[in-house]
C-alpha positions as CSV (number, residue, x, y, z in Angstrom):
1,X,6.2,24.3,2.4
2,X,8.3,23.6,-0.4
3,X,9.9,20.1,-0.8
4,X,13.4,19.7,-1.4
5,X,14.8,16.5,-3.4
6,X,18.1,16.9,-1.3
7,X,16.4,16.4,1.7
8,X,14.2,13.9,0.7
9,X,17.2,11.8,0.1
10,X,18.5,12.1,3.7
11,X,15.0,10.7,5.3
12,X,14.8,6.5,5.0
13,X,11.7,5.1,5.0
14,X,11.3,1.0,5.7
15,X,8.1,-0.7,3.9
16,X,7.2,-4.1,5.5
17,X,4.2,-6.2,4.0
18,X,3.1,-8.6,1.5
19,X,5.1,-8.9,-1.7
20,X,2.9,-9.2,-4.8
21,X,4.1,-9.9,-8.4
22,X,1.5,-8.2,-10.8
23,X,1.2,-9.4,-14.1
24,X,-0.1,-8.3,-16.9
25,X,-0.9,-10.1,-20.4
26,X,-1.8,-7.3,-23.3
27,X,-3.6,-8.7,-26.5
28,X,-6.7,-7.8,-28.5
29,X,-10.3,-9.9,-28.6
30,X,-11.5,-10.0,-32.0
31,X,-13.6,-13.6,-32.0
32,X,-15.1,-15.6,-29.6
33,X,-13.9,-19.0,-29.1
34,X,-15.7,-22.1,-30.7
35,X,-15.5,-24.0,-27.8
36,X,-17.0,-22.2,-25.1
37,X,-19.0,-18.1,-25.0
38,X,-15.9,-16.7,-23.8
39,X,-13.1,-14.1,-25.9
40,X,-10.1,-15.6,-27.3
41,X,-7.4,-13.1,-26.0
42,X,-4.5,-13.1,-28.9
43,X,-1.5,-11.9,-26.6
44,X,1.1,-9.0,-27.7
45,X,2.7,-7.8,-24.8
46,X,3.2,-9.2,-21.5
47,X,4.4,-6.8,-18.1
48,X,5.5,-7.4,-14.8
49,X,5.4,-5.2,-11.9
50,X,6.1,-4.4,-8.8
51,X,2.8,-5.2,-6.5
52,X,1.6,-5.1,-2.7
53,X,4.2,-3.5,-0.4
54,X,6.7,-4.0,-3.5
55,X,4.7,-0.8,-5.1
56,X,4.9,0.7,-1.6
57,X,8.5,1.0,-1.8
58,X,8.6,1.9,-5.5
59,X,6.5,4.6,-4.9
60,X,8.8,5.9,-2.1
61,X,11.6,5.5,-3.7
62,X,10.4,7.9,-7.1
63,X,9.5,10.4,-4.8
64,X,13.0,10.7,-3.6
65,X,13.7,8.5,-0.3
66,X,16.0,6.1,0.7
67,X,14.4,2.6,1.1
68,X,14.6,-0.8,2.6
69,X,11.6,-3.2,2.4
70,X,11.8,-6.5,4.6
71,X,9.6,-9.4,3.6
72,X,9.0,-13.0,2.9
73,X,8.8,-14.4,-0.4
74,X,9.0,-18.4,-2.1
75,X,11.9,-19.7,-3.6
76,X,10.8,-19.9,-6.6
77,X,10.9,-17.4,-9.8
78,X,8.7,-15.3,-9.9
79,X,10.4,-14.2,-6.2
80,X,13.6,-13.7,-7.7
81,X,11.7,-11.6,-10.4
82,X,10.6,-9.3,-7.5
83,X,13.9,-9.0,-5.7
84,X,15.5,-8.1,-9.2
85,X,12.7,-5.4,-10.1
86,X,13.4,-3.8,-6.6
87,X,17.2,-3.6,-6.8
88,X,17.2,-2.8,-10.2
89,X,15.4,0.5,-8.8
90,X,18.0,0.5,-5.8
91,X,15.4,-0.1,-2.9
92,X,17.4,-2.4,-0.5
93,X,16.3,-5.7,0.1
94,X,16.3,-7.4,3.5
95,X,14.3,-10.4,1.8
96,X,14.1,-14.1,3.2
97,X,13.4,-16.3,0.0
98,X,11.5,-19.8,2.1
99,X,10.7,-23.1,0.5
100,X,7.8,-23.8,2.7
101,X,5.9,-21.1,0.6
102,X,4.8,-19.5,-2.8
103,X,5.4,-16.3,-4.7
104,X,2.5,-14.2,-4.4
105,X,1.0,-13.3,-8.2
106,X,-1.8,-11.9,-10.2
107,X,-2.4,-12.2,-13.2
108,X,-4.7,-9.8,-15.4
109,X,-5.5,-10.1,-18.8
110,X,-6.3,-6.8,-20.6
111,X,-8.3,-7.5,-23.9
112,X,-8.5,-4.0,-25.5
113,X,-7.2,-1.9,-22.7
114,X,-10.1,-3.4,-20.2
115,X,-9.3,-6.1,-18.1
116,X,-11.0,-9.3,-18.2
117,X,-10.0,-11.7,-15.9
118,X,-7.8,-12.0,-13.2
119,X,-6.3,-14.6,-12.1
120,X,-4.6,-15.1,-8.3
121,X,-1.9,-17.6,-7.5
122,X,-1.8,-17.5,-3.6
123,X,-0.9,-20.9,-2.6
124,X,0.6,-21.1,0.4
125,X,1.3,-17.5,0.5
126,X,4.7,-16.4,3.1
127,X,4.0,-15.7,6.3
128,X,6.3,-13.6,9.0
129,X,9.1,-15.7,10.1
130,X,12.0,-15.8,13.5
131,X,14.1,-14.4,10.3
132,X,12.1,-11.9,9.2
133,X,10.9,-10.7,12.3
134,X,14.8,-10.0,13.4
135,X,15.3,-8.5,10.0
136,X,12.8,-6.4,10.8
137,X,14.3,-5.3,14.2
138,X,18.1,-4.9,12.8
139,X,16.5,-1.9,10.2
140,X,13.5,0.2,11.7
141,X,15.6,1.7,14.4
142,X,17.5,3.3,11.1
143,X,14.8,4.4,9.8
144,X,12.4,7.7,10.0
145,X,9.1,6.6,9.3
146,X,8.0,3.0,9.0
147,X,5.1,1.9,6.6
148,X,3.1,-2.0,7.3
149,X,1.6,-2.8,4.1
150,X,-0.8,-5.5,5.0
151,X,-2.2,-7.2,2.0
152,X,-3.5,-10.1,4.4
153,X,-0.9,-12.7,2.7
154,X,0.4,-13.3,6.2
155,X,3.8,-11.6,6.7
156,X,2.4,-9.0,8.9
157,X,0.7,-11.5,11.3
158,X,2.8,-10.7,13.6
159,X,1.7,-6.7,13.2
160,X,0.9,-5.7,17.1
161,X,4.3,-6.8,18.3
162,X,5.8,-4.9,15.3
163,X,3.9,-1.9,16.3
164,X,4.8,-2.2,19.8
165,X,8.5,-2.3,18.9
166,X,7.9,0.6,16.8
167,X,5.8,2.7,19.6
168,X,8.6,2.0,22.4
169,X,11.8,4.1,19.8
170,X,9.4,6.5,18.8
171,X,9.1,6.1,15.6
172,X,6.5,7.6,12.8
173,X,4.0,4.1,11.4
174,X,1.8,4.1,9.0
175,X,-0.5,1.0,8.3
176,X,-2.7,0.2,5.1
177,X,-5.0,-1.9,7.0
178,X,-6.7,-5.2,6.0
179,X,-9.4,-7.4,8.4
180,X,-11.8,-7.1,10.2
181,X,-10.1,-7.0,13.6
182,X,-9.6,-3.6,14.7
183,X,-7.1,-5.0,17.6
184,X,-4.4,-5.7,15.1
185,X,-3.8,-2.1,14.8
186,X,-3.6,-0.8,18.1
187,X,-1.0,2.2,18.4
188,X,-1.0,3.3,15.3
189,X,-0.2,6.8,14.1
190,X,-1.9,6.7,10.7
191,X,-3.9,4.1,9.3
192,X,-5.0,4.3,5.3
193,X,-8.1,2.2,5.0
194,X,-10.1,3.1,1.6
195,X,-13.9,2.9,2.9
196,X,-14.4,-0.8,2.2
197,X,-12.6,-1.5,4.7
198,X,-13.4,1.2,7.1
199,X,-17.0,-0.3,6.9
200,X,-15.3,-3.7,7.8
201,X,-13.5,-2.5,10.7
202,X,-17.0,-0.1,12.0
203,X,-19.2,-2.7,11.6
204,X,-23.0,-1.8,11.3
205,X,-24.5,1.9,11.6
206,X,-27.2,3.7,11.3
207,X,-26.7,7.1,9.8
208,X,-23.4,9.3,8.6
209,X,-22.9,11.0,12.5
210,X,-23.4,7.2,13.8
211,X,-20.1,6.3,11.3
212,X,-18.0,8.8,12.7
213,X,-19.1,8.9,15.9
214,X,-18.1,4.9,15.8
215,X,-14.7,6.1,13.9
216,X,-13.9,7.8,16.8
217,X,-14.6,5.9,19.5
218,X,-12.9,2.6,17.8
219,X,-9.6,5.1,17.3
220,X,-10.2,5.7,21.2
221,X,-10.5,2.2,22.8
222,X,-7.3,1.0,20.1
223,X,-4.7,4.4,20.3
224,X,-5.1,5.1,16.8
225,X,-4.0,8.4,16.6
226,X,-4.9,8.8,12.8
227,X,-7.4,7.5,10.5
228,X,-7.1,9.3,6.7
229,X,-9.9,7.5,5.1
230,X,-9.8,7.5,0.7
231,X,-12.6,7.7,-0.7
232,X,-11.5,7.4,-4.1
233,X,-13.1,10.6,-6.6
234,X,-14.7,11.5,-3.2
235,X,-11.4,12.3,-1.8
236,X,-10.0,11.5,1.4
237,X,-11.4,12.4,5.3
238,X,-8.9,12.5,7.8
239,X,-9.9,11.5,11.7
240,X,-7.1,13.0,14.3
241,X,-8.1,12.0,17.5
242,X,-6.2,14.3,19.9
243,X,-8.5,17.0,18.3
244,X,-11.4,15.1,18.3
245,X,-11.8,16.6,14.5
246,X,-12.0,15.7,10.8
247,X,-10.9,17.0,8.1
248,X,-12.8,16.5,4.6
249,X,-10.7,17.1,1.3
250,X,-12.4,17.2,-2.1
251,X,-11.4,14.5,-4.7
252,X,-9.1,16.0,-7.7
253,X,-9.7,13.3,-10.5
254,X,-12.8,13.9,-12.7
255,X,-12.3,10.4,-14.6
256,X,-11.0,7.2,-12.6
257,X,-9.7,4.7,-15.2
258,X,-8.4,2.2,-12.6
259,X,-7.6,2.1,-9.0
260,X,-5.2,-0.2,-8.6
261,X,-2.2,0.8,-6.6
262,X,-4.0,4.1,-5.4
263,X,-4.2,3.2,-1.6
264,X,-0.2,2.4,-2.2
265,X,-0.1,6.0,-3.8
266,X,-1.5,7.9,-0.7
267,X,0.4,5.5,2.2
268,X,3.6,6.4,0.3
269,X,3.4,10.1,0.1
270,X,2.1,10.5,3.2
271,X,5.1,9.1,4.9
272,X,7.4,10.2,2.9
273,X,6.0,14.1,3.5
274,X,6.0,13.0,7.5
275,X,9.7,12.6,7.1
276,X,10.6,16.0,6.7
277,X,8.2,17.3,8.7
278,X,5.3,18.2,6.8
279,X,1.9,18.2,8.9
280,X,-0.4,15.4,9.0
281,X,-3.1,17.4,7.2
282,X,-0.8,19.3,4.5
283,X,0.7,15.8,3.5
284,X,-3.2,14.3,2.9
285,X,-4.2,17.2,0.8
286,X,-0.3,16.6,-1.3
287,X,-1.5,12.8,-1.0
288,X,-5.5,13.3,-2.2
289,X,-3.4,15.4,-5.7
290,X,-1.4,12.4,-5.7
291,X,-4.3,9.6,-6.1
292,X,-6.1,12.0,-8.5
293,X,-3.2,11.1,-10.8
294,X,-2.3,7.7,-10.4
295,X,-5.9,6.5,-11.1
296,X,-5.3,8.0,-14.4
297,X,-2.7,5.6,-15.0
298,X,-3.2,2.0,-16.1
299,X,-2.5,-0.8,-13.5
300,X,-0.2,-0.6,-10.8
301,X,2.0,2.7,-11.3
302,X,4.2,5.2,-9.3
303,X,3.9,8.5,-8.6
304,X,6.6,10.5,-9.8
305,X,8.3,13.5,-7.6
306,X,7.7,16.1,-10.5
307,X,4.1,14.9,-11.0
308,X,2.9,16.2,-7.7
309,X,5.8,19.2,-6.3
């Protein structure tokens, strides 16, 4: 099925998750410091990006789609350097900046193109709000597929209510799923776990037919229609539970140089490909081509629409 950039930009898709700042610090290490067995970083370049359900978005948005993201963010800078980033690539922002909490960030330092440290400012991180929650109503009805991006930062801790809403219109969701509690899911269409946190969600087993057979019967008991699992150079495995069947596809990247952003890759294609219609299995292999590439690229990066069609 071919995909068409005019009709991509008829389908809206809403993201609504944690919003992250990444940052990134470039320099070399050439000495270690006097003072202590660690590097001396001498910085040269420093980045900002677009991280969380922020990449989500930008990710959709390159590929072609029309997109609003609804969130909670401090009111403070470095959430007025997210909102900026995001208009400035024309997603549309239904954004409630709070006082009782903080900006999301990260920090990495890169000495010599590796990372050495990173460093995570999450004090008291947003969480889902009356505001939010009716921002969140006012815009999904308008939309054609809706993407949670749950970073476990708090504004989706409202997320079976949300799903509910979404299940009673209709409505295409897909959810990159964080924690251990399989409940907070329940309806889904598509979850996106990477096999971390599958293994959180199945808790112990015994052998490879014990895992799925577990996979399957958790997607019972909680509606989950879909489970496309990444494996990272494995791949992905998709789970459809209506068939009772899965679906292995083969990894495309032979060298992973960072996966950062690569479960926000796949979550983004997918729905964007569900939006005109593609089938759930056609989008994953398009999706699996997709991750191949981004873990090529350094730190948290979009796909673009003439990388992968």
């Amino acid at each position: 099925m071919k995909v068409s950039k005019s009709k991509l930009k008829q389908k809206n898709i809403l993201v609504i998750g944690d919003l992250i700042l990444d940052q990134y610090l470039f320099g070399k290490v050439e000495r270690i410091s006097p003072e202590a067995p660690v590097p001396i970083l001498n910085i040269f370049k420093t980045e900002e990006r677009l991280g969380g359900a922020a990449n989500v978005a930008l990710n959709c948005k390159a590929l072609g789609c029309n997109v609003e993201i609804v969130s909670v963010i401090g009111n403070d800078l470095d959430g007025q350097k997210l909102v900026n980033k995001l208009e400035e690539k024309n997603i549309i922002c239904f954004i409630e900046k709070n006082n009782a909490y903080k900006t999301v960030k990260k920090t990495r330092l890169i000495g010599n193109y590796q990372q050495i440290l990173r460093m995570d400012d999450e004090q008291l991180p947003p969480k889902i709000t009356h505001k939010t929650f009716n921002n969140f109503l006012n815009r999904f009805k308008k939309s054609d597929v809706i993407i949670f991006s749950d970073y476990a930062k708090g504004v989706l801790n409202e997320l079976p209510d949300l799903i509910q809403k979404v299940k009673d219109s209709n409505k295409i969701c897909l959810i990159d799923p964080k924690g251990s509690d399989i409940r907070k899911f329940k309806g889904a269409d598509i979850l996106t776990p990477n096999f971390k946190e599958i293994e959180v969600l199945v808790g112990p087993y015994k052998n490879k037919k014990d895992f799925e057979r577990k996979i399957f019967g958790m997607m019972k008991e909680n509606e989950i229609k879909n489970i496309v699992l990444t494996k990272g150079k494995d791949g992905i495995t998709l789970f459809q539970l209506e068939e009772n069947l899965q679906f292995d596809i083969k990894g495309r990247s032979s060298e992973v140089y960072d996966v950062t952003g690569a479960g926000d890759t796949v979550i983004s294609v997918l729905a964007v490909l569900l939006s005109i219609n593609y089938s759930l299995k056609s989008a994953c292999e398009v999706a699996n081509r997709a991750g191949g590439i981004i873990v090529q690229k350094f730190g948290t990066s979009s796909i673009m629409f003439e990388e992968i069609f």
